[in-house]
C-alpha positions as CSV (number, residue, x, y, z in Angstrom):
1,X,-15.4,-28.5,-23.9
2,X,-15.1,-29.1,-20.3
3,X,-17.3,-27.7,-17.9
4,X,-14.6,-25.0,-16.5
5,X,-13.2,-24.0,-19.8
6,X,-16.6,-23.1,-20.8
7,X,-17.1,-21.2,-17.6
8,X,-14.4,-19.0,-18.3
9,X,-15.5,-18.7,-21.6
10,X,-18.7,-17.1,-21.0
11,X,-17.2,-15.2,-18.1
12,X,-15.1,-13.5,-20.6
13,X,-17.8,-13.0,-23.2
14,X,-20.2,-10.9,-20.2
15,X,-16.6,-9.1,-18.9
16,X,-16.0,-7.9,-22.7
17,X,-19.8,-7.5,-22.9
18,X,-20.0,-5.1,-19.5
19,X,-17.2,-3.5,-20.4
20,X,-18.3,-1.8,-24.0
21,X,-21.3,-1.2,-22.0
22,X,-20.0,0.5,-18.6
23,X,-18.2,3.1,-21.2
24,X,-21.3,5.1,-21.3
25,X,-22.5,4.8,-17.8
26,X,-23.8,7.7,-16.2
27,X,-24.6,8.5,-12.6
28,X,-28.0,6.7,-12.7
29,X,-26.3,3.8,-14.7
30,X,-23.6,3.4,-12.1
31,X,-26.3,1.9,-10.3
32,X,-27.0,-0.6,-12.3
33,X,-25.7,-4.3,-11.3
34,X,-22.5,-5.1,-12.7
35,X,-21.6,-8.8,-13.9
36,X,-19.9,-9.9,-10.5
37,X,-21.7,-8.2,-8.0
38,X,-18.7,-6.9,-5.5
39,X,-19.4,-8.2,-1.3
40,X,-18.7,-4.9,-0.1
41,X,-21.3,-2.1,0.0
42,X,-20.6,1.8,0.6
43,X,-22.5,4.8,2.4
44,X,-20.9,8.1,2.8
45,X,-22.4,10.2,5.7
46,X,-22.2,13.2,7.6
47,X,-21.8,13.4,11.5
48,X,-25.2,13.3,13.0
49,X,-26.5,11.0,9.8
50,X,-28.1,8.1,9.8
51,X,-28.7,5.5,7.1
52,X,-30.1,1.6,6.7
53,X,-27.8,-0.8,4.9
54,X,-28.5,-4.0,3.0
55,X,-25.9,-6.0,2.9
56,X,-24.6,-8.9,0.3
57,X,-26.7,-11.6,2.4
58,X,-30.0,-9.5,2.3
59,X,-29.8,-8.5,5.8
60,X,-30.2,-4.9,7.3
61,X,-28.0,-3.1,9.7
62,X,-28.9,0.9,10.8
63,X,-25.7,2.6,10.8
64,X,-25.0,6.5,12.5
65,X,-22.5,8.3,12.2
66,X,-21.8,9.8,15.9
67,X,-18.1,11.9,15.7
68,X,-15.1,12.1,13.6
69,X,-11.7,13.8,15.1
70,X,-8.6,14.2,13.0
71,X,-5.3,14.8,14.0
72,X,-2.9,16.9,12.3
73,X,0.4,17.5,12.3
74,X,2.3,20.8,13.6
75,X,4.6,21.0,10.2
76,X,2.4,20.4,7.5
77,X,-0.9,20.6,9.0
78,X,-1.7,17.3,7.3
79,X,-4.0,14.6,8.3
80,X,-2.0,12.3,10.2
81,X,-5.1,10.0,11.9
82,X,-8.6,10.2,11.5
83,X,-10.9,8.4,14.0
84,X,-14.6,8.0,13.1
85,X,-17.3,6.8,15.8
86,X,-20.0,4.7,14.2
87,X,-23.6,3.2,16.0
88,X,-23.8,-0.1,14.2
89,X,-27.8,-1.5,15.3
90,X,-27.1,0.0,18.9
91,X,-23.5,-1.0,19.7
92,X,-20.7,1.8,19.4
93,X,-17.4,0.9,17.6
94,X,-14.1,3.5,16.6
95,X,-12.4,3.4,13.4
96,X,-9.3,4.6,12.5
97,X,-9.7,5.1,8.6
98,X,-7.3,3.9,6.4
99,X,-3.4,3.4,7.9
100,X,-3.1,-0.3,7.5
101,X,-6.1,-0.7,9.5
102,X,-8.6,-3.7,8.7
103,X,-11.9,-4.2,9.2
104,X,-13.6,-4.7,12.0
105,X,-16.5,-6.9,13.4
106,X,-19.3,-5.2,15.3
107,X,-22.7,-7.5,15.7
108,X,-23.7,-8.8,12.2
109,X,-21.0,-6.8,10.3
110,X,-17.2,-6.1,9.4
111,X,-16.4,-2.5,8.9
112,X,-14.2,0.0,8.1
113,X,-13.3,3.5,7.0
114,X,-11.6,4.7,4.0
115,X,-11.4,8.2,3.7
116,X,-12.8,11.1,6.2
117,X,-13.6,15.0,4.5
118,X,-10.5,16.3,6.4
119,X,-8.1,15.2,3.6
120,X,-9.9,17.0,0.9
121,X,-9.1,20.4,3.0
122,X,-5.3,20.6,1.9
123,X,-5.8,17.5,0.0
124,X,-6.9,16.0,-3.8
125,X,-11.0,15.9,-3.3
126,X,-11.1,13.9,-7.1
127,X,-9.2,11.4,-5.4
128,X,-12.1,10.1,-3.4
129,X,-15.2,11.3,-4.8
130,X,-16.3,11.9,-1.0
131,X,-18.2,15.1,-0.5
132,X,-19.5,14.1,2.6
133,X,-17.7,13.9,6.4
134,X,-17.0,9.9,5.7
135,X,-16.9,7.1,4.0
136,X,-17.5,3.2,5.4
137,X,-17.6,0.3,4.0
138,X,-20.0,-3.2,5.5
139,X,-19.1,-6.8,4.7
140,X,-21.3,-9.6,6.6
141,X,-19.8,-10.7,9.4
142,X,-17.5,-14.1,8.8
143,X,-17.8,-13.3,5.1
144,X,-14.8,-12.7,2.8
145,X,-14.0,-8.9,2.0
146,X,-13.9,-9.9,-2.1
147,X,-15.0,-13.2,-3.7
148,X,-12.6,-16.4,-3.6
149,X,-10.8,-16.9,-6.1
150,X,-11.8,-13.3,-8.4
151,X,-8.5,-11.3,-6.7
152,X,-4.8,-12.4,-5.9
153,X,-1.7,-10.5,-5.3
154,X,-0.5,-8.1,-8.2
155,X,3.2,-8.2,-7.4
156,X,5.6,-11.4,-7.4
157,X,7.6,-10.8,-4.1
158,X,7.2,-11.3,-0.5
159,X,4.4,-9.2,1.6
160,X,6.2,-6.0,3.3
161,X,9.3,-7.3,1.6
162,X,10.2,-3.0,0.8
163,X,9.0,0.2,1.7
164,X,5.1,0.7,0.8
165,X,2.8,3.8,0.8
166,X,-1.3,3.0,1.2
167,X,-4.1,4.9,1.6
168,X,-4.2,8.0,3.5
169,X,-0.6,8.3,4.4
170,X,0.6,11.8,3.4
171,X,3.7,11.6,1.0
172,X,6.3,13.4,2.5
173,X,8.8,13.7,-0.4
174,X,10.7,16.0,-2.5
175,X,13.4,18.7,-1.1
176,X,11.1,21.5,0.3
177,X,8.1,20.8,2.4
178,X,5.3,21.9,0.7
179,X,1.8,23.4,2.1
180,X,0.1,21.3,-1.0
181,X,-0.2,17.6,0.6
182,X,-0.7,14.4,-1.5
183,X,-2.0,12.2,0.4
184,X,-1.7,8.6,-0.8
185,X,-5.0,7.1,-2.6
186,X,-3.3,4.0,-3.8
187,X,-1.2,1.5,-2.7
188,X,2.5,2.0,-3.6
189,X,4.5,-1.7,-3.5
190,X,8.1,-0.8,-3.3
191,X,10.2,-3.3,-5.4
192,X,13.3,-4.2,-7.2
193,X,13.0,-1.9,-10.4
194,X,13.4,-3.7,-13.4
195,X,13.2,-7.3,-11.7
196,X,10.0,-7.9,-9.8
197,X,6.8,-8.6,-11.9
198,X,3.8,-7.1,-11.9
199,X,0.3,-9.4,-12.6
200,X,-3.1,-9.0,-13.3
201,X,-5.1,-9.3,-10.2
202,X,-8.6,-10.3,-11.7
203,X,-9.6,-11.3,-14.8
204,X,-10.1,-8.1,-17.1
205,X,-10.2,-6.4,-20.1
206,X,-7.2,-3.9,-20.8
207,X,-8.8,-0.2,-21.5
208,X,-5.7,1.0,-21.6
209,X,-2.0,0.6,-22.1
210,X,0.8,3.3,-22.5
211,X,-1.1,5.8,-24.0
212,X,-3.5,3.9,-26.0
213,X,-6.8,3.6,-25.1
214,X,-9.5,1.6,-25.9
215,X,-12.6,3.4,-28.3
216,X,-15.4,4.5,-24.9
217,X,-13.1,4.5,-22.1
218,X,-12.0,8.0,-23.0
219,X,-14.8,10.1,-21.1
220,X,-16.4,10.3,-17.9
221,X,-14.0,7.0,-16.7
222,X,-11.0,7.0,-14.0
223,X,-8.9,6.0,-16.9
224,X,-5.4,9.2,-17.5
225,X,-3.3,7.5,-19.4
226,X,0.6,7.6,-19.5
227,X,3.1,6.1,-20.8
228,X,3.9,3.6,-17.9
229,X,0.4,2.8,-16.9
230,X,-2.2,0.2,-17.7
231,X,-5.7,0.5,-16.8
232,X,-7.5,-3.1,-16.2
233,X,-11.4,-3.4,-16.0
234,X,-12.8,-6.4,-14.2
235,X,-16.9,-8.0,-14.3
236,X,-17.2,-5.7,-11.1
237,X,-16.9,-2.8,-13.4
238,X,-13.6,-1.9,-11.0
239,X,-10.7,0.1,-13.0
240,X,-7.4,-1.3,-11.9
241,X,-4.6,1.2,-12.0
242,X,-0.9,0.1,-12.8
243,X,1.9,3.1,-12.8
244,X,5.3,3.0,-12.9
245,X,5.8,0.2,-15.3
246,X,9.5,0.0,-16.4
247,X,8.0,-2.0,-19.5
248,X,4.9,-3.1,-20.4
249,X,4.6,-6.6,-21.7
250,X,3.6,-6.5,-26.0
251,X,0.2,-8.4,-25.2
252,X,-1.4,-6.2,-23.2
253,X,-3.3,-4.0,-25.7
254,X,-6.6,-2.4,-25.3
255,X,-9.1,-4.6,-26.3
256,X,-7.6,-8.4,-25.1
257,X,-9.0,-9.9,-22.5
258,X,-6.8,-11.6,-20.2
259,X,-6.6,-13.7,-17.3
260,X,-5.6,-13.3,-13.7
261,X,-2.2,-13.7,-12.9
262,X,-0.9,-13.2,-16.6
263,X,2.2,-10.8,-16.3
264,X,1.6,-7.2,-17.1
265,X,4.8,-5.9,-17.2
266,X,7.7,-5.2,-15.1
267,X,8.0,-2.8,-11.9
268,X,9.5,0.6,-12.1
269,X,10.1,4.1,-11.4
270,X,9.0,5.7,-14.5
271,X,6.2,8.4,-14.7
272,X,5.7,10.8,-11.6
273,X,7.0,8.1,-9.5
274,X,9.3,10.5,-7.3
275,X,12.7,8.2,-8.4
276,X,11.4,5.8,-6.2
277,X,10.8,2.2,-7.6
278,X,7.5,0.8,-7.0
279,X,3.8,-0.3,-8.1
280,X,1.4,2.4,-7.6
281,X,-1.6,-0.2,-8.1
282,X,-5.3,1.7,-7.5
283,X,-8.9,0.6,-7.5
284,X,-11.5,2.8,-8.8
285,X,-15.3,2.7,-8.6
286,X,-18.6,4.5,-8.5
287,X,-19.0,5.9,-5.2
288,X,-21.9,7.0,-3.2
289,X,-21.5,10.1,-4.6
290,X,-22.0,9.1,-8.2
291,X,-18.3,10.0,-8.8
292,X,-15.5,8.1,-9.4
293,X,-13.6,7.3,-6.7
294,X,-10.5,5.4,-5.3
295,X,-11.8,1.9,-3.6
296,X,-9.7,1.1,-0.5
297,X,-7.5,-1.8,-2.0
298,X,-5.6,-2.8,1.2
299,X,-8.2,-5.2,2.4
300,X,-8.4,-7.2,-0.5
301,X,-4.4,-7.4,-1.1
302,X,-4.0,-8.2,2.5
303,X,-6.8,-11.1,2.1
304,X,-5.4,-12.2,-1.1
305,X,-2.1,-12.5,0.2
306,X,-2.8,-14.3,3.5
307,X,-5.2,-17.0,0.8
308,X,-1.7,-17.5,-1.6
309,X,0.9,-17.8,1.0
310,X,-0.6,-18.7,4.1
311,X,1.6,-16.6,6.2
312,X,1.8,-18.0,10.3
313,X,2.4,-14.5,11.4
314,X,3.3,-10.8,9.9
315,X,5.0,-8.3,11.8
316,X,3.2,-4.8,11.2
317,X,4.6,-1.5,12.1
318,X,3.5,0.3,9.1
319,X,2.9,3.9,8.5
320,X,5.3,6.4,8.9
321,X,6.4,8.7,11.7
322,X,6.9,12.4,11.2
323,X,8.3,14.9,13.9
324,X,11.2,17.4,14.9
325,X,13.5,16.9,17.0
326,X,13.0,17.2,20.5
327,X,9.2,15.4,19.8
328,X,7.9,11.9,20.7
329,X,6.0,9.4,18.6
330,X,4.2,5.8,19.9
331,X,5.5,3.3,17.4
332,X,3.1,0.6,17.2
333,X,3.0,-3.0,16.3
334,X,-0.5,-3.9,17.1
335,X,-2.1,-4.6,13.5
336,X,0.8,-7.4,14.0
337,X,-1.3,-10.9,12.4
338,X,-0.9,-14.1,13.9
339,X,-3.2,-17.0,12.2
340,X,-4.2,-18.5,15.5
341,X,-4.2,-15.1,17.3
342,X,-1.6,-16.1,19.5
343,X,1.4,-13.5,19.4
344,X,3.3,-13.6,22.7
345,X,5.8,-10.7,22.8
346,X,6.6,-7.8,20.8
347,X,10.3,-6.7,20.7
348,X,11.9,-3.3,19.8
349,X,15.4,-2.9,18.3
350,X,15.9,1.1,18.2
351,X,19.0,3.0,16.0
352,X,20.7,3.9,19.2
353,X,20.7,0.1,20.3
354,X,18.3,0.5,23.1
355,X,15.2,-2.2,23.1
356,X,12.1,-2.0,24.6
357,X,9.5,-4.3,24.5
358,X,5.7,-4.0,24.1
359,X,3.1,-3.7,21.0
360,X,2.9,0.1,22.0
361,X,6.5,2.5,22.8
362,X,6.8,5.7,23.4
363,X,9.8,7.1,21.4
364,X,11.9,10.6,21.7
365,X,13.8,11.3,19.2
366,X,16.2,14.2,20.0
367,X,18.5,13.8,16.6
368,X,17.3,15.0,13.1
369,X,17.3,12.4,10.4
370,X,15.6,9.0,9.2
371,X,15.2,6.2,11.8
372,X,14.3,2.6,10.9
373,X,13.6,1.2,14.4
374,X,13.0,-3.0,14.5
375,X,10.1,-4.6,15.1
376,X,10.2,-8.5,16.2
377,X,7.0,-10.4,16.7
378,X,7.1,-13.8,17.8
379,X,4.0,-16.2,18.6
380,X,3.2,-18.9,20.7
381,X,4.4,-21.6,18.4
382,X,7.7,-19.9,18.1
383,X,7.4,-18.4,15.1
384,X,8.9,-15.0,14.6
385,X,8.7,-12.1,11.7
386,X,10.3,-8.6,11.9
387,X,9.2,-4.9,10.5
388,X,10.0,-1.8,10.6
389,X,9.1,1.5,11.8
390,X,10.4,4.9,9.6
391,X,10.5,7.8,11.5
392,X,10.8,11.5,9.9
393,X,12.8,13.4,12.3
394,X,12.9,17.1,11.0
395,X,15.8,20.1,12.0
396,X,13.7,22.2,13.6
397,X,16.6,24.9,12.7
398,X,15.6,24.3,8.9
399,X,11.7,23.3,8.8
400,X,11.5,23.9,5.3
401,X,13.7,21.2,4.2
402,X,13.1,16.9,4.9
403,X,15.8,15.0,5.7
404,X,17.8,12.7,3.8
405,X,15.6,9.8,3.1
406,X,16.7,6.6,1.6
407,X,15.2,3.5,-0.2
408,X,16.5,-0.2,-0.8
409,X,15.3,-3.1,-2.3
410,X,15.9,-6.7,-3.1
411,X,15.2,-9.4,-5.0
412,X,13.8,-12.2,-5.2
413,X,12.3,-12.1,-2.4
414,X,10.4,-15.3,-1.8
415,X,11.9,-18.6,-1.7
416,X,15.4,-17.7,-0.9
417,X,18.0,-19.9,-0.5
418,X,21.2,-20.7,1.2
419,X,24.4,-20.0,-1.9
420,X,21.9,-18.0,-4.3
421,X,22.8,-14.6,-5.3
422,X,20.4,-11.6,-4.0
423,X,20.4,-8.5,-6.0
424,X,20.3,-5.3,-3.8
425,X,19.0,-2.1,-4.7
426,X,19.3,1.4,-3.1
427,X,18.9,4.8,-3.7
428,X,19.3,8.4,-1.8
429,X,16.8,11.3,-1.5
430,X,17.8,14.2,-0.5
431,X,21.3,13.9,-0.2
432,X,24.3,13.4,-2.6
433,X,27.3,13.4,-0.3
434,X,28.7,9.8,1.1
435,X,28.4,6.2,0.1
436,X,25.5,4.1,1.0
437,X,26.9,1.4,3.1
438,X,25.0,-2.2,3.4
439,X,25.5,-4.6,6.6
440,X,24.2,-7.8,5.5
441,X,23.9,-9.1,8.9
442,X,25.4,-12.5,8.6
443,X,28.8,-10.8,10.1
444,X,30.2,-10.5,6.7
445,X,32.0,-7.1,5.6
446,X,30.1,-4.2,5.0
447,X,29.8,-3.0,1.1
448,X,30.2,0.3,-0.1
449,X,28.0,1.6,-2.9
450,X,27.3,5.4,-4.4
451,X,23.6,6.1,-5.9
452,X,23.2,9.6,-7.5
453,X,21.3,11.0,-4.5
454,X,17.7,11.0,-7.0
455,X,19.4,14.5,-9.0
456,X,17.3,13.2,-11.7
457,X,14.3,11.0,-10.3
458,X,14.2,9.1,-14.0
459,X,18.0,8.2,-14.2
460,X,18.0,4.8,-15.7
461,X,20.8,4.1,-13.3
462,X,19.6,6.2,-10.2
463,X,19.8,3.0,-8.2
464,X,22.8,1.6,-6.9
465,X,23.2,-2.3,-7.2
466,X,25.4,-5.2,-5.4
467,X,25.2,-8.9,-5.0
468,X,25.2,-10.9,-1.3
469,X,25.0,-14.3,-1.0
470,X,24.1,-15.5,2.6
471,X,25.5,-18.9,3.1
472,X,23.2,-19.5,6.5
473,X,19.6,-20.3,6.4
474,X,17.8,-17.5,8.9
475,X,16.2,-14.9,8.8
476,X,18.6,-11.4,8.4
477,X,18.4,-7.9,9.1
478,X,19.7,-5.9,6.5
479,X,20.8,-2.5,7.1
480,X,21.6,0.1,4.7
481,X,22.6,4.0,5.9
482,X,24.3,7.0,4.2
483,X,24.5,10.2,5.8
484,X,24.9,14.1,4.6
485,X,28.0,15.6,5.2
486,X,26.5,17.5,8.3
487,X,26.4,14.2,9.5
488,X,22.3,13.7,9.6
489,X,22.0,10.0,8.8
490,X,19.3,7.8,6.5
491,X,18.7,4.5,7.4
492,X,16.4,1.8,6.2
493,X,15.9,-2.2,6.7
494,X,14.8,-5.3,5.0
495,X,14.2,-8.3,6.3
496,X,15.5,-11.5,3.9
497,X,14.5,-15.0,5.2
498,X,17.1,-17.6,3.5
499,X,15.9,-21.5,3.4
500,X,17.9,-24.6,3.4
């Protein structure tokens, strides 16, 4: 047997081993050393407390936490930021937890935040497992954030290719705006529904799948099973969460071990998805509270991405704006990547066809409805990418009611090319009056299409589908808009780059 066969062999046989075993874990067992130890390593702490870390490499850092401020919103009083200030061996560094931010390096460490207390006010406390003022996480500085090779990307499509929902964002959706706030523990991947796969990211065992679970994992786990989810559990003893699942392939049973990148189904819209179609893909762990708790995943996609597809530059404007009219919002497109660090300008496309330019704009909107304002980042080398911002714009005449919303999707979405049909996918929230109407951007005429508004979020045919073939290469700026009869608009935006 060769040498890597046998590797993966015995890596199975002490995944399958650790997993019967972790079934029983307690609090105190939790501690014990799981079969692939992760890098990163967790402290919650309260303002004012101070703690010694060891990291992966054996080295110490003192850590103190010195001040948290949240900001909330006027409308739903929900955590819109939270900014934690943190004494790493003497030098002072702020973190914005959560939001699409990154970690950062300060001295011998990278660090971050995942979740403040201020969430768990009006929030889902379970969720986290925090009971104290924050949660960071330390890496060694120049390490990787997960090891090579054990974690890769669990959708097949293009980064940022749809609308996505990650951690800490509140979910503003639904018809009335409710005091009750979920805010997002996960990471929701929009996607195609019914076309875009959905892959194992590690190697794992499955403890679940549909509602069959495997004997042990029944009690005092993170595993609530449903008919569209599969629960995954890796050598890290990590539970992988995957909802939504339009089907879930026949081989994955409780009980088989399988490999990374084998296919576990296909994406959807089914469960408590909201009618929206997406992955709803969730880490949990043991936290420093001896609960279970969610384990940031947007690092570790974001570095498992950049390692598979090698990306020049990203265009970032993510998380989503929420206001009334008559307010101003700073749309920002600093957590923008370039791999050489070398983005030269930032350009803003807004609704109204006014630009501006800048990585940070100041933005009034005067005008309820659902904005999707453009984004273009272009570096040094002359790449260029595009994303884009969502603003929320509320009536402040009606407060109790969001505004139309609106979601599209295509696919595929990697490896396009020039005289191969794209399926489009859309669907309305909120509104059930109109047509959706799609501008391709390659100056051909615009299509007309009717989705049924999300009546009934699990319609098997809630989304409304049409063809384009773009017979260019470039990169296109898709637009798709229906509005209410009152004449409040939805908009939204994808980005398709077409090859040769």
């Amino acid at each position: 047997m060769k040498k890597s066969s046998l590797r993966f062999v015995l890596c199975l046989l002490l995944l399958n081993f650790f997993a019967v075993c972790s079934v029983s874990y307690s609090v105190q067992a939790a501690e014990e050393k799981p079969a692939l130890q992760p890098i990163v390593r967790v402290v919650d702490l309260d303002v004012g407390e101070s703690t010694t870390v060891t990291l992966s490499n054996g080295a110490q850092v003192n850590v103190k936490l010195l001040d948290l401020k949240e900001t909330r919103d006027p409308v739903r009083n929900a955590v819109r930021s939270a900014i934690v200030t943190v004494d790493v061996d003497g030098k002072t560094i702020a973190l914005e937890s959560g939001m699409y931010n990154l970690p950062q390096i300060i001295g011998r460490v990278q660090i971050d935040c995942s979740i403040t207390g201020g969430y768990n006010s009006n929030g889902t406390p379970a969720f986290w497992g925090l009971d104290k003022d924050a949660r960071l996480r330390f890496w060694p500085a120049g390490s990787p954030l997960i090891k090579p090779g054990s974690f890769i990307y669990p959708v097949d499509q293009r980064w940022f290719a749809t609308r996505t929902w990650y951690d800490n964002e509140p979910v503003d959706g639904g018809t009335k705006i409710l005091p009750k706030i979920y805010y997002h523990s996960g990471l929701d991947i929009g996607g195609a529904e019914k076309l875009t796969k959905v892959i194992a990211a590690t190697d794992a065992i499955v403890v679940s799948s549909g509602n069959d679970v495997l004997d042990g994992h029944k009690k005092d786990t993170p595993v609530a099973q449903r008919y569209d989810v599969v629960y995954l559990l890796d050598a890290r003893g990590w539970y992988y969460r995957y909802s939504h699942l339009h089907e879930i392939n026949d081989h994955i049973r409780p009980g088989r071990l399988i490999k990374q990148g084998e296919e576990i189904g296909v994406l959807g819209k089914k469960g408590a998805s909201g009618g929206w179609s997406h992955l709803h893909f969730e880490i949990k762990s043991r936290q420093p509270s001896g609960k279970w708790g969610t384990q940031a995943g947007y690092p570790f996609l974001w570095e498992a991405y950049r390692t598979q597809y090698h990306p020049p530059l990203i265009a970032n404007s993510r998380r989503k704006h929420f206001l009334k009219a008559g307010d101003s919002t700073v749309l920002k497109g600093t957590q923008s990547y370039s791999i050489d660090n070398s983005i030269q300008s930032y350009e803003w496309t807004f609704t109204d066809g006014t630009t501006a330019t800048g990585p940070e704009v100041n933005r009034t909107y005067n005008q309820p409805g659902t904005y999707s304002e453009i984004l273009k980042v272009t570096d040094k080398a002359g790449n260029v990418d595009y994303d884009f911002a969502e603003v929320h714009v509320l009536d402040p005449k009606n407060m109790e009611l969001y505004v139309p919303r609106i979601h599209a999707s295509y696919w595929p979405s990697l490896k396009n090319r020039v005289g191969e049909p794209i399926t489009f996918k859309v669907r309305t929230f909120g509104n059930t009056s109109g047509n959706e109407i799609w501008d391709f951007g390659d100056g051909s005429p615009t299509v007309r299409v009717k989705s049924d508004g999300n009546v009934k979020p699990l319609n098997e045919d809630g989304y409304a589908i049409t063809q384009h073939t773009f017979q260019k290469p470039g990169d296109y700026l898709v637009k798709v808009e229906r509005s209410r009869e009152d004449g409040v608009p939805a908009t939204t935006r994808l980005h398709v780059r077409v090859e040769p």
